[in-house]
C-alpha positions as CSV (number, residue, x, y, z in Angstrom):
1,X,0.0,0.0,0.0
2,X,1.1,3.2,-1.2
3,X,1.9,6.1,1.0
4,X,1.4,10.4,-0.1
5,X,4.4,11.9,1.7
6,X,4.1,15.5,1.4
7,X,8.0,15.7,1.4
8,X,8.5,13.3,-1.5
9,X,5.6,13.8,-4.0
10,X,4.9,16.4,-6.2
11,X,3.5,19.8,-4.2
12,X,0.7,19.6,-6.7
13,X,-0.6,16.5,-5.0
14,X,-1.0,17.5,-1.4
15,X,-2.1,21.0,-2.7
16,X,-5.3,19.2,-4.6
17,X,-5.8,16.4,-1.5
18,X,-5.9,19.6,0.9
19,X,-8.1,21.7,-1.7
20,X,-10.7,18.2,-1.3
21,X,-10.4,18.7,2.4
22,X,-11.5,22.3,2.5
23,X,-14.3,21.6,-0.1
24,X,-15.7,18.8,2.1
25,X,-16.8,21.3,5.1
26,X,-18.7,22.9,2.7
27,X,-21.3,20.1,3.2
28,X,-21.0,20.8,7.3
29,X,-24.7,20.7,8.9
30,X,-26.7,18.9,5.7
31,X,-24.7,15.7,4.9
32,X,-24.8,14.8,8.8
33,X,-24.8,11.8,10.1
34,X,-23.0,10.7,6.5
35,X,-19.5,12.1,6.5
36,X,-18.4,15.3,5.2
37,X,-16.1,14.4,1.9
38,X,-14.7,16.6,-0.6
39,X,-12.8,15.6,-4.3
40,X,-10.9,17.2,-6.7
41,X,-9.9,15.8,-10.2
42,X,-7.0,16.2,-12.8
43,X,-7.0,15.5,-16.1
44,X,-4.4,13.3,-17.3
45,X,-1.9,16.5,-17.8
46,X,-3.1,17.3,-14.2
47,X,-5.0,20.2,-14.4
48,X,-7.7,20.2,-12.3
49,X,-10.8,19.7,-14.5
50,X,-13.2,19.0,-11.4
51,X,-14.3,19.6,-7.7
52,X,-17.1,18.2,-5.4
53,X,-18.3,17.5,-2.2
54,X,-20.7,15.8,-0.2
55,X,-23.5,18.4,0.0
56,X,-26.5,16.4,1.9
57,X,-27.5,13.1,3.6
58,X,-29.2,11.3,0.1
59,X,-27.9,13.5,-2.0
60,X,-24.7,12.7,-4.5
61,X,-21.7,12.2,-2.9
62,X,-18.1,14.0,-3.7
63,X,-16.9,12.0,-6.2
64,X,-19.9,11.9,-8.6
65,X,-20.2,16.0,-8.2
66,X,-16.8,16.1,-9.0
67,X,-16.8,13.8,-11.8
68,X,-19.5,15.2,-13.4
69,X,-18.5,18.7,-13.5
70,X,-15.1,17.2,-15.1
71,X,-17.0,15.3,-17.7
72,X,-14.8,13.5,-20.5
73,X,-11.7,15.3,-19.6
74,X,-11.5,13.2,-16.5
75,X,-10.3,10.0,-18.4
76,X,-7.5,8.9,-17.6
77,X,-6.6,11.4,-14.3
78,X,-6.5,11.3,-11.0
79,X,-9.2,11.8,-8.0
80,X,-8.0,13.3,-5.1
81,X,-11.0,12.3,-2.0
82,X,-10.4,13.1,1.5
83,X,-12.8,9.5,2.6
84,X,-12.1,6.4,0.6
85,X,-14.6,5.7,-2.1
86,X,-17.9,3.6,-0.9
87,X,-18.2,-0.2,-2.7
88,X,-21.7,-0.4,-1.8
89,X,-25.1,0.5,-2.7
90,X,-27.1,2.5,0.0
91,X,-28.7,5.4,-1.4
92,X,-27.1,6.5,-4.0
93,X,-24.9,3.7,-6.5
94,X,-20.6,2.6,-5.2
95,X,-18.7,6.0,-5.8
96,X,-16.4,2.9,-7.2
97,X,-18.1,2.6,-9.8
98,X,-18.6,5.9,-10.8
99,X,-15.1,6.5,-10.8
100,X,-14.3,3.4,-13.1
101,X,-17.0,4.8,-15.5
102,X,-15.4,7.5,-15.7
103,X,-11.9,6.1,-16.4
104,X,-10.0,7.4,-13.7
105,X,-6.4,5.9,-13.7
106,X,-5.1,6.9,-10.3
107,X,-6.9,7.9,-6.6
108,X,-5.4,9.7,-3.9
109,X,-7.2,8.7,-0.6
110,X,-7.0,10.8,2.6
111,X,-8.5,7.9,4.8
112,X,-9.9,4.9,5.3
113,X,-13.8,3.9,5.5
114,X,-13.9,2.5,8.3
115,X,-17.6,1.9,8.1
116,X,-18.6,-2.4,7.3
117,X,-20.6,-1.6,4.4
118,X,-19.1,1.4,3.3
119,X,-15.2,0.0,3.0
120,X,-13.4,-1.7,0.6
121,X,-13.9,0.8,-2.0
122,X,-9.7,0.8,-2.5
123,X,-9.5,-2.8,-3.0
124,X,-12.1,-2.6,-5.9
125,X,-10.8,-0.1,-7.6
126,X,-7.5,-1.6,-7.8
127,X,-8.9,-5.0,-8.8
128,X,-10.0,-3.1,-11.8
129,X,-6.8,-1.8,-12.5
130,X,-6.5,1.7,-10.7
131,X,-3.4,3.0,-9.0
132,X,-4.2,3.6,-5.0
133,X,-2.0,6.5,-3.1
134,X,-2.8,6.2,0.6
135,X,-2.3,10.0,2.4
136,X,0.0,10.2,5.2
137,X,-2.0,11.4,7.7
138,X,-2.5,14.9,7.4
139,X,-4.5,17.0,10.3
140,X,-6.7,18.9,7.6
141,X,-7.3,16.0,5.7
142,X,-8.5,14.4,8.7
143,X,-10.8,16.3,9.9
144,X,-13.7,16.7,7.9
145,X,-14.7,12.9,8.7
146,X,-13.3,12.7,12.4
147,X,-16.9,13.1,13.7
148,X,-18.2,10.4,11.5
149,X,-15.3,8.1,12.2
150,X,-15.2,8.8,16.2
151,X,-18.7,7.9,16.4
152,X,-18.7,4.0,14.3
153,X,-15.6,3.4,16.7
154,X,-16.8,4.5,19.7
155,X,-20.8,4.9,19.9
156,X,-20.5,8.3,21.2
157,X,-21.1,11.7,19.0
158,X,-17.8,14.0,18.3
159,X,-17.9,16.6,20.9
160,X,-17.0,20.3,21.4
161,X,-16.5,22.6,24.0
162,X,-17.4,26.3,23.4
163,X,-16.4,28.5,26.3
164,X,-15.8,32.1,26.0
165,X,-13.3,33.3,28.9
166,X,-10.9,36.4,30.5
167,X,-7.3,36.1,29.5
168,X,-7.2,34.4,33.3
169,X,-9.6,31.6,32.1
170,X,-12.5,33.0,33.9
171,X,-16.2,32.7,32.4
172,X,-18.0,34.7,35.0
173,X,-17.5,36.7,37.5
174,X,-18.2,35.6,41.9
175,X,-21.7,36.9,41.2
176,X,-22.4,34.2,38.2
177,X,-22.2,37.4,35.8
178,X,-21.2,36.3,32.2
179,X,-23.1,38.5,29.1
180,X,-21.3,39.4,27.6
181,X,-17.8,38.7,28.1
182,X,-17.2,37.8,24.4
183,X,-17.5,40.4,21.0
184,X,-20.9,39.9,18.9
185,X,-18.6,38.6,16.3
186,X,-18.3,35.5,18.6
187,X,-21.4,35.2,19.4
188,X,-22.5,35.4,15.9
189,X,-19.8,32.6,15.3
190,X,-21.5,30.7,17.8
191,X,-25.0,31.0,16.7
192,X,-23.4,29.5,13.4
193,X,-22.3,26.8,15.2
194,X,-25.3,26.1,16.4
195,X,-26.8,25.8,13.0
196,X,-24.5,23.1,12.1
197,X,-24.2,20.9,14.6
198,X,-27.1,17.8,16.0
199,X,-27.1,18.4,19.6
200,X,-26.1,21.5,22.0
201,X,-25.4,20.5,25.6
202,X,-26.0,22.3,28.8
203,X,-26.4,21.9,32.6
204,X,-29.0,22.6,34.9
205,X,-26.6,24.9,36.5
206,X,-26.8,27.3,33.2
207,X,-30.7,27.2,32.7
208,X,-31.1,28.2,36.0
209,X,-29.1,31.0,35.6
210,X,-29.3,32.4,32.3
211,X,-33.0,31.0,31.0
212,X,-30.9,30.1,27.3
213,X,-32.7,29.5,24.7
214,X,-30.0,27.3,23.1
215,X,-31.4,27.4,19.3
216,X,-29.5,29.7,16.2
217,X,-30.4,33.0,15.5
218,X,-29.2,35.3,13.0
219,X,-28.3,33.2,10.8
220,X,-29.0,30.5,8.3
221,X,-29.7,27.5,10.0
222,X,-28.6,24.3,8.1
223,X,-30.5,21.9,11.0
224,X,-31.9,22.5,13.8
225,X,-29.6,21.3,16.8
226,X,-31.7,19.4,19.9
227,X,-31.4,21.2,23.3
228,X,-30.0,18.6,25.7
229,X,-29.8,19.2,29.6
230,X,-28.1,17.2,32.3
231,X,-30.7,17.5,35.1
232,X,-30.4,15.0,37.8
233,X,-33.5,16.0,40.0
234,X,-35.3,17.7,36.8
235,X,-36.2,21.0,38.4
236,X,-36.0,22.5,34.7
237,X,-38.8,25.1,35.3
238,X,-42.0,24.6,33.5
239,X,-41.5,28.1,32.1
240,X,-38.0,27.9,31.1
241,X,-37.6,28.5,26.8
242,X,-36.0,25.2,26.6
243,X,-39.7,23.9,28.0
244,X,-42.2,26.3,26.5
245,X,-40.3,25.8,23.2
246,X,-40.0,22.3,23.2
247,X,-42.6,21.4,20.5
248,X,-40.9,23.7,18.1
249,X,-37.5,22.7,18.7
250,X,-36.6,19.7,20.3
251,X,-35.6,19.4,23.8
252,X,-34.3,16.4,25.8
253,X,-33.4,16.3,29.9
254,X,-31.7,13.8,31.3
255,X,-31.3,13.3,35.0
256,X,-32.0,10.3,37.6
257,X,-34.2,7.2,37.7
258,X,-36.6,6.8,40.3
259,X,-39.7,8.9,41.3
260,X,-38.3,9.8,44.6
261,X,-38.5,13.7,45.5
262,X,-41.0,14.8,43.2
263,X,-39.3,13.3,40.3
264,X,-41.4,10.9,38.8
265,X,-44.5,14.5,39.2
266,X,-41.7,15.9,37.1
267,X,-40.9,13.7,34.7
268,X,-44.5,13.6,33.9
269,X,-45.4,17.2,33.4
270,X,-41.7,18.1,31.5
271,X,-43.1,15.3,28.9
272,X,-46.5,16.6,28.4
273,X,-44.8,20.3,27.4
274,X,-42.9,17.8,24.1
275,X,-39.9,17.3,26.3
276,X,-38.4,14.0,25.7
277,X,-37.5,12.5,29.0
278,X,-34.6,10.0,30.0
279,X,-34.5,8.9,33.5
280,X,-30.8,7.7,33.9
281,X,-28.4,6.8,36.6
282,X,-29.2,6.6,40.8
283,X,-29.9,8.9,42.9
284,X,-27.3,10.5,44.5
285,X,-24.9,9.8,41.7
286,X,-23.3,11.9,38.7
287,X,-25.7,11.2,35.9
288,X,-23.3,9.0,33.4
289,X,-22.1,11.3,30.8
290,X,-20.6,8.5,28.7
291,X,-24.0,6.7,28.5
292,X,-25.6,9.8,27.9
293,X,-23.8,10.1,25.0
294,X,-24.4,7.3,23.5
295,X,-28.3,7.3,24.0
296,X,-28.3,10.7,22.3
297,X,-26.7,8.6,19.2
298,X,-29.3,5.4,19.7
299,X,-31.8,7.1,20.2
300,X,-31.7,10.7,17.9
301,X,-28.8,9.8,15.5
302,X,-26.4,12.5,16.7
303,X,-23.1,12.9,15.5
304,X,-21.7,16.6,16.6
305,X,-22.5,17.7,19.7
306,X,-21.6,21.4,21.3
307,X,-21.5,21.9,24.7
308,X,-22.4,25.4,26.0
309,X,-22.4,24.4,30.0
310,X,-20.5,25.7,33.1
311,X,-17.1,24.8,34.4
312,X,-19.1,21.6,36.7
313,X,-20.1,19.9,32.5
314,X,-17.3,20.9,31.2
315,X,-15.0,19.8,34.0
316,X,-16.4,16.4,33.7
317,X,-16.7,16.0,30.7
318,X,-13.3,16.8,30.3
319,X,-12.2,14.5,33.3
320,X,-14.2,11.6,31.7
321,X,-12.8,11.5,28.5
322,X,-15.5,12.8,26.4
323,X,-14.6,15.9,24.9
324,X,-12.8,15.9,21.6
325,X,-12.6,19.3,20.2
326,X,-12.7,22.8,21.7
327,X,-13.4,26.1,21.3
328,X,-12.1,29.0,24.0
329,X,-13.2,32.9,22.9
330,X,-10.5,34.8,24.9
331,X,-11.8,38.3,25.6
332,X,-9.4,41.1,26.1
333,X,-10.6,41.7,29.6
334,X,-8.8,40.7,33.1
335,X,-10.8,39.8,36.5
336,X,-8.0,38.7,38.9
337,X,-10.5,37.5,40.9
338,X,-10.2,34.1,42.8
339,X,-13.8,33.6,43.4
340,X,-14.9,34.4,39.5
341,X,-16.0,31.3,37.6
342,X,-12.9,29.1,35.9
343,X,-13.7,27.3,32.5
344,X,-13.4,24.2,34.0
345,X,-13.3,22.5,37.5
346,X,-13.5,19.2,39.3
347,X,-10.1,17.7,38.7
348,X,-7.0,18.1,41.3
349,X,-4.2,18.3,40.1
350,X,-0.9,18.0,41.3
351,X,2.0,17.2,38.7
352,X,2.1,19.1,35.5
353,X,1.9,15.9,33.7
354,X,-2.0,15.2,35.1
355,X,-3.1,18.3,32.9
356,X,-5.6,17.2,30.6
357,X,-2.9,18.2,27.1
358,X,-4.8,19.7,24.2
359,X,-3.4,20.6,20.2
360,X,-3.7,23.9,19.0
361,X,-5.4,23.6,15.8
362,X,-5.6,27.0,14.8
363,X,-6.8,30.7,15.8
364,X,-8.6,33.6,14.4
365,X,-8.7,37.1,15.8
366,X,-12.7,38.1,15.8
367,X,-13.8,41.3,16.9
368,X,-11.3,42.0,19.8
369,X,-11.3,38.2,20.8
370,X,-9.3,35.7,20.0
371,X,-10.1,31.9,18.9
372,X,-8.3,29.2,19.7
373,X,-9.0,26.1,18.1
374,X,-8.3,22.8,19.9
375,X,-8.1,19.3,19.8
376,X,-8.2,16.7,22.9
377,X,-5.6,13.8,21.6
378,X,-6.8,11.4,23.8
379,X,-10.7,11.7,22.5
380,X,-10.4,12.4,19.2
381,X,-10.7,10.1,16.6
382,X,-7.1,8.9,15.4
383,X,-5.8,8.6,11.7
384,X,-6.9,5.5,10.0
């Protein structure tokens, strides 16, 4: 099996394979839960002659939108496709055999399927004759289809942290004060988010305080994310907007089993308002975040997550393992303050080395604040 080195093939190469990633997030909040794929093709000259990606769930994927816009002069070139090819027949034909149709010589693949009936596209092809280039793994390649791939290996959606801080990490001030700490060019950024993603996360900690509404405003919305609360005792108020809302945009809380202190009253009147209602974990215990997860995946099909909690969520979800990507908005603002609100807390920590490490992915000045853009290692879905 072939390798792409960056630093011993042509520049061309990687440039195309990284154009394909870029295309792909074009696709980001329609082709959910399918992965978001981009292509590019070159003639047999190389000139690039085509581009696609995978625009919606049902729709065609990347390699037949690229294809077609290349038309004949893709015969005998090369595909460049960030997610290897699909063999099998869901609902839309192989991608395989598209690209055989269309007489495509060589592919350049930036990872593995690792999905059963998806896979195997790479063997087929070159049965029939087509050189394979597996990519080295490349971080930007990667990532359009780490959500997808992070949820067949583990059963749990791809989640992100969004926190907006002061330069000394705090999110609120000693009297739980937090609007706005960030610029309305974050927010804005945010409320895109929102419109992208399956599920946003909160704590009962944060509708008690700030009433959210949780939903995207603002902007276009490309799906409509479900509002999820951990809420072990459900006091939720019945007049809270995530309740009084919940038959427009869906709402689900989670919090303990068992009808003891006025639960199971609750439980009952939260699911006549349209909330949907999971009773999980005992009484007296954290509510299990990991299960959680996977029950917003069984049960709603959710592959992206954001979390938009306090530093008790976050802290956990941290501590547990769970969070695989995350956003911090650092304002230019200072509250030297030891009782303000930190990002995160729950964990002691004595030696440097039981820091939770994280991967700067990238950052963007917005409006006064700056974005970093990080990845947890030990969540995230690996390289295939």
């Amino acid at each position: 099996m072939a390798n792409l080195d960056p630093a011993s093939i042509p520049p061309a190469d990687v440039a195309h394979l990284r154009t394909a990633a870029r295309l792909a997030w074009r696709g980001h909040g329609r082709a959910e839960p399918n992965p978001l794929v981009g292509c590019v093709v070159t003639d047999a000259e190389g000139r690039r002659v085509g581009w696609g990606f995978h625009a919606r769930c049902g729709g065609p994927h990347a390699e037949v939108n690229a294809l077609v816009r290349a038309g004949n002069a893709a015969r005998g070139g090369t595909a460049y496709v960030t997610l290897e090819p699909c063999a099998h027949t869901g609902r839309t034909p192989p991608c395989v055999d598209a690209l055989l149709r269309a007489g495509i010589r060589r592919v350049v693949i930036g990872r593995a399927d690792p999905h059963p009936r998806g896979g195997g596209g790479a063997e087929k092809l070159r049965a029939a004759g087509v050189e394979i280039a597996w990519a080295t793994p490349d971080s930007l390649v990667l990532a359009p289809a780490a959500a997808f791939v992070h949820r067949l290996r583990t059963g749990r959606p791809f989640v992100t942290a969004k926190w907006a801080q002061t330069i000394d990490g705090r999110i609120a001030t000693a009297a739980g004060v937090s609007n706005w700490i960030s610029s309305e060019r974050s927010r804005r950024l945010v409320h895109r988010a929102r419109g992208r993603v399956d599920a946003i996360l909160t704590g009962i900690g944060t509708v008690l305080t700030d009433d959210p509404q949780l939903t995207a405003r603002g902007v276009r919305v490309r799906r409509v994310a479900r509002r999820v609360v951990i809420d072990p005792q459900f006091r939720t108020p019945m007049d809270a907007q995530l309740v009084v809302t919940a038959t427009q945009t869906p709402t689900t809380i989670i919090g303990w089993a068992g009808d003891g202190g006025g639960r199971g009253e609750r439980r009952v009147a939260l699911a006549a308002a349209g909330v949907d209602v999971i009773p999980l974990g005992e009484p007296g215990e954290d509510v299990p975040l990991d299960t959680a997860l996977r029950l917003l995946v069984e049960r709603h099909d959710v592959t992206k997550v954001l979390v938009e909690g306090g530093a008790g969520l976050v802290g956990r979800l941290f501590d547990a393992d769970l969070v695989n990507a995350a956003w911090v908005f650092v304002a230019p603002r200072l509250f030297a303050d030891d009782d303000a609100v930190p990002c995160a807390r729950g964990r002691r920590v004595v030696k440097l080395a039981e820091g939770i490490p994280l991967r700067l992915n990238g950052h963007h000045v917005r409006g006064g604040d700056v974005l970093l853009r990080y990845s947890v290692a030990s969540a995230a879905a690996g390289p295939s």
